[in-house]
Every structure is written in C-alpha cells, then in structure tokens.
C-alpha positions in Angstrom: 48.0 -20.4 -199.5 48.0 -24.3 -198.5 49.5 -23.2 -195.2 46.8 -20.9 -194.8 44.3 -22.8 -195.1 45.7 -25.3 -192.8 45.9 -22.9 -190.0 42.5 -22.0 -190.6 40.8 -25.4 -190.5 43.4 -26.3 -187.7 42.2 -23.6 -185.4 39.0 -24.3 -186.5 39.0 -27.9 -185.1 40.5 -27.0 -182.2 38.3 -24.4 -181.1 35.4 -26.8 -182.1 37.5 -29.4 -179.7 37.5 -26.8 -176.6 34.1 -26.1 -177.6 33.0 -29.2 -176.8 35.0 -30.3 -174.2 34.5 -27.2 -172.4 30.4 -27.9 -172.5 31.1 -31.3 -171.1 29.7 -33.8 -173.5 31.9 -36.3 -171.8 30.4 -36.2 -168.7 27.9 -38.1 -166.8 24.9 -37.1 -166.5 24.2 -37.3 -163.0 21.6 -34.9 -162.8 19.3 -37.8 -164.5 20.5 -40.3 -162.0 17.3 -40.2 -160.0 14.9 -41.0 -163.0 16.5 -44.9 -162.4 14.4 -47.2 -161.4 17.1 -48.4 -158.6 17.7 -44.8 -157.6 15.9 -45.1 -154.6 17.4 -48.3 -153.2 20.4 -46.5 -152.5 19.2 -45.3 -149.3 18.3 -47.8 -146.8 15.5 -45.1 -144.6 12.0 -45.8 -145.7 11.8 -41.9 -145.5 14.3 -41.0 -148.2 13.3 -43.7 -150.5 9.9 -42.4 -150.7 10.8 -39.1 -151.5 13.3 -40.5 -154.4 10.3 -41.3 -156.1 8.0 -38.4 -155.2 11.2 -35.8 -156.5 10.2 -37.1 -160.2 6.9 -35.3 -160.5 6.1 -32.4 -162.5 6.6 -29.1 -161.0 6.4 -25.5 -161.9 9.6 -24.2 -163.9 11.6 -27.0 -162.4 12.9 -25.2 -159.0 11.9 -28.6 -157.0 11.3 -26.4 -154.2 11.2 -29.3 -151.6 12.4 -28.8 -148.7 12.0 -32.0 -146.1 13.0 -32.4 -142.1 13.1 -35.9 -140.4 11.9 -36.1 -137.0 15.0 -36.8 -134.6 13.5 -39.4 -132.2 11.1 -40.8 -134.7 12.5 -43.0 -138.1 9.0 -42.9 -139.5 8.0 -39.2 -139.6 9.0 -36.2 -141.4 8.0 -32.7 -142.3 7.5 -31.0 -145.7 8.3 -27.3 -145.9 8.2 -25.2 -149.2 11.8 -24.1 -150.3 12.6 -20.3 -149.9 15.7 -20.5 -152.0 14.0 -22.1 -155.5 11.1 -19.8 -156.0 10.5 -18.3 -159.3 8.9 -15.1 -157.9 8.5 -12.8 -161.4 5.7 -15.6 -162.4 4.6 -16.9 -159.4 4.6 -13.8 -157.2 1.7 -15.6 -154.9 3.3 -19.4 -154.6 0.1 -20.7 -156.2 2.5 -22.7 -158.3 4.6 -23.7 -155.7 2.0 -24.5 -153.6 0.5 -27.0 -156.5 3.8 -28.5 -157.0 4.1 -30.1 -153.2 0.7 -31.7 -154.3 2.2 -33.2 -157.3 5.2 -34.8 -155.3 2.9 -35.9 -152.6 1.0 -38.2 -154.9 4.2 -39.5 -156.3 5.3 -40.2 -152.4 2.0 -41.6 -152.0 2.3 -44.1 -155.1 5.7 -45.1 -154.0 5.0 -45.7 -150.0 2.0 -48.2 -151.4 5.1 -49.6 -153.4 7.2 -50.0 -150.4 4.3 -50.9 -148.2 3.5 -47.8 -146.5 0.3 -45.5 -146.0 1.2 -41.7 -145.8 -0.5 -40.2 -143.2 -0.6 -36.8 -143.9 -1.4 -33.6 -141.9 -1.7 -30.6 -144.5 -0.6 -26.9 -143.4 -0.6 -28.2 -139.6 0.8 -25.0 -138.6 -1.7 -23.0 -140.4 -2.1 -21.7 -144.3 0.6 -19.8 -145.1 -1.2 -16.3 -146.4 -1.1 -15.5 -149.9 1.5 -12.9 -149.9 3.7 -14.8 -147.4 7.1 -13.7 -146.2 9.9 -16.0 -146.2 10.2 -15.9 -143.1 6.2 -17.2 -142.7 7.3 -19.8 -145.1 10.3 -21.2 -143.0 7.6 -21.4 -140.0 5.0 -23.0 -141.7 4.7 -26.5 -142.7 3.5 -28.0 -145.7 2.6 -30.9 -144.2 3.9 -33.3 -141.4 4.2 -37.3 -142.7 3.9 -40.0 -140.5 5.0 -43.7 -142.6 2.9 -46.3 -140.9 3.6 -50.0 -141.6 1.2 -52.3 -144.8 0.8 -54.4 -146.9 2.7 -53.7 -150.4 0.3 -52.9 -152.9 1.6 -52.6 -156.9 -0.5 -50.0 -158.8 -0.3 -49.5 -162.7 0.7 -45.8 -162.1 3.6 -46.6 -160.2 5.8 -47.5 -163.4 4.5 -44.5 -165.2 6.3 -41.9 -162.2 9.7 -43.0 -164.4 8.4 -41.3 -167.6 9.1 -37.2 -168.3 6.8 -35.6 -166.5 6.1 -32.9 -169.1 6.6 -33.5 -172.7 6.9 -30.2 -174.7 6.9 -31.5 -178.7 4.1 -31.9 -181.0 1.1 -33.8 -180.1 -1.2 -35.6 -182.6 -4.4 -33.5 -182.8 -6.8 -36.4 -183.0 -9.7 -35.4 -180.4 -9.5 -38.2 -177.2 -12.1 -40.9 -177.5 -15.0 -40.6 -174.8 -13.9 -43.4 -173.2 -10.0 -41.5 -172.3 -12.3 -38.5 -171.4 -14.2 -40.9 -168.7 -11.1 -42.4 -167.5 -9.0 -39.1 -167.4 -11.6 -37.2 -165.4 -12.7 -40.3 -163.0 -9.4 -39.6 -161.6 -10.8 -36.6 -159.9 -12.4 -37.7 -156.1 -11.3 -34.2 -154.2 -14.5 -31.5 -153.1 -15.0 -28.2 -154.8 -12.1 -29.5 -157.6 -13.4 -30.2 -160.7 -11.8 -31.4 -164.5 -12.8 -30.0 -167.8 -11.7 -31.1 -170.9 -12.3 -29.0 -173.8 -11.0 -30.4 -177.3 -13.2 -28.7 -179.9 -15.8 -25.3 -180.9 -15.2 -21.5 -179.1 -14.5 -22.6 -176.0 -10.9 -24.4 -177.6 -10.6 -21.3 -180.3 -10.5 -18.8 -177.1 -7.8 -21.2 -175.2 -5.9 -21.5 -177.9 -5.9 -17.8 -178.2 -5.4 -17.2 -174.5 -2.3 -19.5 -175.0 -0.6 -17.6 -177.5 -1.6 -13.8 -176.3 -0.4 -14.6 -172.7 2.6 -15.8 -173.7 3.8 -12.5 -176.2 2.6 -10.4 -173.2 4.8 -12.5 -170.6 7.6 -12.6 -173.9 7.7 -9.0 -173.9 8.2 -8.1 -169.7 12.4 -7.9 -169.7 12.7 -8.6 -165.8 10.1 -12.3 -166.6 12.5 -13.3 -169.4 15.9 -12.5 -167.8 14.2 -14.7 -164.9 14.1 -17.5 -167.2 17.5 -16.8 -168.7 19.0 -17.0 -165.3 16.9 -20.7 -164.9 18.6 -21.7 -168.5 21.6 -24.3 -168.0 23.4 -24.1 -171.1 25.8 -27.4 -171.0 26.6 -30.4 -168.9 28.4 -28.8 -166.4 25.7 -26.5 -165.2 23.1 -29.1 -165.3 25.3 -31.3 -163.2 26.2 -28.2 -160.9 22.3 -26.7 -160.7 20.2 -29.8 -161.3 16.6 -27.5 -161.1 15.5 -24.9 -163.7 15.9 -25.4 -167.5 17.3 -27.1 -170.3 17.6 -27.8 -174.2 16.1 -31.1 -173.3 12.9 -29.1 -172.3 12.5 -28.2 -175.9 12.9 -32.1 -176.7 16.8 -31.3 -178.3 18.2 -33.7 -177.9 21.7 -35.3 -179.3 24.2 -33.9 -181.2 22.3 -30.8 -182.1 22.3 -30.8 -178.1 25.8 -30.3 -177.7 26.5 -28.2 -180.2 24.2 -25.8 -179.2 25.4 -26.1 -175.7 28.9 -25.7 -176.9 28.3 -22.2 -179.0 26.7 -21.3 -175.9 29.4 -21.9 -173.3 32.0 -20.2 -176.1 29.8 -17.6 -177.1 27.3 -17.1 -173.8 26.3 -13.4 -175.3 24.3 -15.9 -178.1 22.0 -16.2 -174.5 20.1 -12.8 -175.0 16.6 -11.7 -174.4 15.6 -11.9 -178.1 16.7 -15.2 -178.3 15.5 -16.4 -175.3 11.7 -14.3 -176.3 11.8 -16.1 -179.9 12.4 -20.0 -178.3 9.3 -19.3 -176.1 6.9 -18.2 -179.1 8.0 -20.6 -181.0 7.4 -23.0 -178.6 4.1 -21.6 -177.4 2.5 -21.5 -180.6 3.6 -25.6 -181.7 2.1 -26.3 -178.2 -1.6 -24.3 -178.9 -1.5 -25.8 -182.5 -0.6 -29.5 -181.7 -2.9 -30.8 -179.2 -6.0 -32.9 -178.9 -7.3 -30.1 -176.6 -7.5 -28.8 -173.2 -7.5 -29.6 -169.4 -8.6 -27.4 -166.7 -8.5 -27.9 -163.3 -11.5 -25.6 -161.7 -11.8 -24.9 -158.2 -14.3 -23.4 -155.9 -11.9 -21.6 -153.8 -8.7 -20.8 -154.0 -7.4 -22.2 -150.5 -3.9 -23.5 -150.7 -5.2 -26.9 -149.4 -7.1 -26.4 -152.9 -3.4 -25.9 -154.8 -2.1 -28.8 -153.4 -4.9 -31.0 -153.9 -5.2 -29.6 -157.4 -1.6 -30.6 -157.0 -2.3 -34.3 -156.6 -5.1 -35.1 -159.1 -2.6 -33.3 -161.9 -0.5 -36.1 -161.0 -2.7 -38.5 -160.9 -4.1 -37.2 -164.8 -0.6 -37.1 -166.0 0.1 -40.9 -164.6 -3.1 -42.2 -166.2 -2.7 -40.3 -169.3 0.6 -42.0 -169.6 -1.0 -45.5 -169.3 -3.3 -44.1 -172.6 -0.6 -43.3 -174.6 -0.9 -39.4 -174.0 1.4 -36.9 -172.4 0.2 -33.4 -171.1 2.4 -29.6 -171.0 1.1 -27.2 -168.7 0.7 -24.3 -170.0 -0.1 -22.1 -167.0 1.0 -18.1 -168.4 -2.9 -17.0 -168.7 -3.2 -18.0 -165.1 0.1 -16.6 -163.3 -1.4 -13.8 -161.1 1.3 -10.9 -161.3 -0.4 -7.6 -162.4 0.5 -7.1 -166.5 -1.2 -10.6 -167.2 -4.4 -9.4 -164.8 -6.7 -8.7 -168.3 -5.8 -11.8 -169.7 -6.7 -13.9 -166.2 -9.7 -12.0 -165.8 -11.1 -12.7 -169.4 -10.2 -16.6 -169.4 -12.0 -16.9 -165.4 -14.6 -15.0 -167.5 -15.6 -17.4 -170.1 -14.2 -20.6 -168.4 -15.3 -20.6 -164.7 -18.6 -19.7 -162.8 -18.7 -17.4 -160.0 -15.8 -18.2 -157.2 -13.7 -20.7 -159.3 -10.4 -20.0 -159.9 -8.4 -21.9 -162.7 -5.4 -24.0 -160.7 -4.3 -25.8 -163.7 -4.3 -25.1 -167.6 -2.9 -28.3 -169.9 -2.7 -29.8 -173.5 -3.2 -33.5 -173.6 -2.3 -35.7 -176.6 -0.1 -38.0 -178.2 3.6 -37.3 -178.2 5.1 -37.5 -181.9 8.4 -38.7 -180.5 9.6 -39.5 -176.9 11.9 -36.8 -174.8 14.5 -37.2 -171.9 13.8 -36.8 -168.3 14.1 -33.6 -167.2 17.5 -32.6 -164.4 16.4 -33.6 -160.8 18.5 -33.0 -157.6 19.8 -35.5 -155.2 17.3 -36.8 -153.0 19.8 -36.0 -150.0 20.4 -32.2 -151.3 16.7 -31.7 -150.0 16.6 -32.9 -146.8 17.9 -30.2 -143.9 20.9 -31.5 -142.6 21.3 -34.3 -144.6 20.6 -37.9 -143.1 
C-alpha cells in the first residue's frame, strides 16, 4: 500500500513539474520588456523611440494593430497605416475601435516626442478616410497619418511618467463618487470640436449604464462565433505570451502570481479546460464587478461619426486616462453596448437613445475610480515587429 502511494504522489509531482515547466514560469517575460522606462533608448532613430513609448497606450482587445513605414530618403518622417492582420472583426466589424486606438498611441507619440524634443507634425487620413466598411485592400492604401519629427526644445510634462502605468486596470474600484474638482480636471482635458465628455456617477442616467453594461455583455456572452474570437485572443502561459505579445491574458483579470501559473499550467496540460462556457462565465463575472465597482461613468460624445472623430476621440481617451492616473484613478472601457455588429443593434440604439442628442454617436464608454490593488502591464510587441521592413 506504501508503494502505492508513493507512485501516486510521485507521478503526481512530476506531472505538477511538467506542468509548470511546460507553461514556462521560468521564463522571461519579454513581452513586458517595453513597459521599461529605458526600453526606448535601445534604438538610437528618433522615429522608433517615439513610437516605443506611443506602443504603451490602451487599445481595443490588445491587437496593437500599428502598422508604421519610414520614409527612405528622409530620417525624420514616417507613415502610420492601420494593421490588416490584428483586427478583431466579430466586435469591431466597422474599425471604429481600431480607428480610436491609432488616436490613443498618437497622444502617447505626442507626449514622448515633447520628451525627446520633438513636435509631431501630423497629417491625418492624407490619402483620404478610409470608408466605413473598408476592404483590406483600401486599408493597405490608405494612410492613417503621415509624421513629420521636427526639431525643439525638450519639454517634461507630468503625464509623460504616467504612459508607464497599465493602461487599463480591470479590478474593483472604490465607489466613492469623484470630487467636482477631478470632474473639472478630467473633463478640461477635452479641447477637440464636436467631441464632448460626460461624466455620470449617480441617479437614472448611472442605473441605465450600469444596466446597459451588464445586458450587452450576456447578449455578446451568448454569440458562439464573438466568444471563440476571444478564446483564440486568450494566451494561456508564458510561452504564448512571449510568442503572440497582443490579445489577452490572466493578467487582464488582475491574476496575478502563483495562482497565475497554475492556472496557466492546468491550461497548457489540460487546453480542453479553455471552452466556451468557461470563457462566457470569466466575462460575466468580470462584467458585473466592473458595473458594480465604480465611481461612475465616462462618455465620450461626438457629433459625427467621422474617423478623424475616432481618432481624436482616440487622443483625449489618452489624455483622460493619463490625468486620471495623476488623481489616483484608473479607467476600463467598457465598450460592448457600443460595438456596431447587428445582434447588439437594440442595445446601441436604446443607450444613443437616452445618452446622446440627435447626431451624436457614443465613441467611448468607461468606469473611472480608484483601483483597490495595482495590476501588471499588459503583453506589448517589439517596437521593431511593427515597423515594415524593419529599420
């Protein structure tokens, strides 16, 4: 019986040894190389430093879809193009995310040139808008923007030390309501036409978020071809994470640690544990903590829905999540009520409805408060894997 026993716990620690081994808890985590504040200085072209820094902001699902092209007879210029290969299509059938998301890394860009000591100079869509069904051909052709560095003075500002923080912090948030003065400060970040920021903390207006919150996300739980999307996203140990370096991760749920690992390691021995129950279950859960733990709501409201509208919506998210940061406050999005593809239609119709007046459309949907613990930065790419044909 002794000898049994033995065997059994033997095996038992040696499958729990492969187990982790095989997840790669060992390894470096190079896929949170470029939150270091020295990341950057690795390259010695102005260009490529910038956009070391501007590959930190927040942006939808984590697909990074950046694609950048240098000029070949000028060190100073460069070209932004929206990446083909990293779109999350099931949510984002329109690129109204993606779109948004090149606003948020331009401000980043933007903070770190002023850094560096030089003004962007930016020509947006210079090829034209790309239309709002675009092929991907059409998005190949057409330019984001075209970037010309030119030569300043450095200039320090207090948000450029908050672009090393997580961009998007999904635990529980204290829900003590933000003082008038955070509201005036928040919002005073907002200087673009036809864009404007509504915060909404408290009485129906919160109730009906809230609820929007929670119904769009069963509705978007239950659509098997949206979750298997987001299963495919899912990088379920080190290895992946090092391999992929976009989509998501335990760490996006703020588990962290050992309870990390061994989750990661049931899941590389057991991947069939990776199923579309599991995966729906995660994202209530998650959902709901998020609509319950909050000091309220951002919107970002504009008239018009021109994508030189998503991309400066784009910037002044940045620009609320770096100033949040300096107050002590983190923000999620939490953008399912607005995704455009056609079983969510009732629910984006109803929250335009009570939220917006006539030709606004709702580019941004947030929680804002303060974190009850800190989280890890989330897997970012190599600066170099996103520029075309390397250096």
């Amino acid at each position: 019986m002794t000898n049994v026993i033995l065997i059994i716990v033997s095996a038992f620690l040696l499958l729990a040894v492969f187990s982790f081994v095989a997840e790669g808890f060992y390894m470096h985590k190079s896929y949170l190389d470029p939150w270091n504040k020295d990341y950057y200085k690795k390259y010695n072209d102005p260009r490529t430093q910038i956009i070391a820094h501007g590959i930190l902001a927040a942006n939808g699902h984590n697909m990074q879809n950046w694609k950048f092209k240098y000029a070949p007879d000028n060190d100073k210029n460069f070209d932004v193009y929206l990446e083909t290969n990293r779109l999350a299509t099931e949510v984002d059938p329109y690129y109204t995310q993606a779109t948004i998301s090149q606003g948020t890394m331009f401000e980043y860009m933007a903070l770190a040139g002023n850094k560096l000591g030089y003004d962007l100079k930016i020509t947006l869509f210079p090829d034209g808008e790309y239309s709002r069904d675009a092929s991907k051909e059409e998005l190949k052709q057409k330019r984001v923007a075209h970037i010309e560095l030119e030569k300043t003075e450095k200039q320090q500002s207090p948000l450029y030390i908050e672009m090393f923080k997580p961009d998007t912090y999904r635990v529980a948030y204290k829900k003590s309501r933000l003082s008038p003065g955070d509201m005036e400060i928040l919002q005073s970040q907002n200087n673009f036409k036809n864009i404007r920021v509504v915060y909404i903390g408290k009485g129906e207006k919160y109730d009906k978020i809230k609820n929007y919150v929670i119904k769009s996300a069963e509705i978007e739980s239950g659509i098997e071809r949206i979750m298997r999307e987001s299963i495919k996203l899912f990088r379920k140990n080190e290895r992946e994470k090092n391999r992929y370096r976009y989509g998501f991760s335990f760490e996006g749920s703020a588990i962290t640690g050992f309870k990390m690992h061994l989750m990661q390691a049931l899941l590389t021995v057991f991947p069939g544990m990776s199923n579309l129950a599991a995966a729906r279950d995660a994202f209530m859960t998650q959902t709901k903590m998020a609509a319950e733990n909050n000091a309220g709501f951002f919107l970002i409201i504009s008239k018009g829905n021109s994508r030189h509208q998503q991309f400066n919506a784009g910037r002044l998210y940045s620009r609320i999540q770096l100033t949040a940061h300096t107050l002590g406050l983190a923000i999620q999005p939490l953008s399912q009520a607005i995704e455009e593809y056609p079983e969510m239609k009732n629910i984006y119709d109803n929250i335009h409805k009570d939220m917006t007046e006539e030709g606004e459309t709702i580019l941004m949907l947030f929680r804002i408060g303060e974190p009850v613990s800190e989280v890890p930065g989330s897997m970012r790419m190599d600066v170099e894997n996103l520029i075309e044909g390397g250096f």
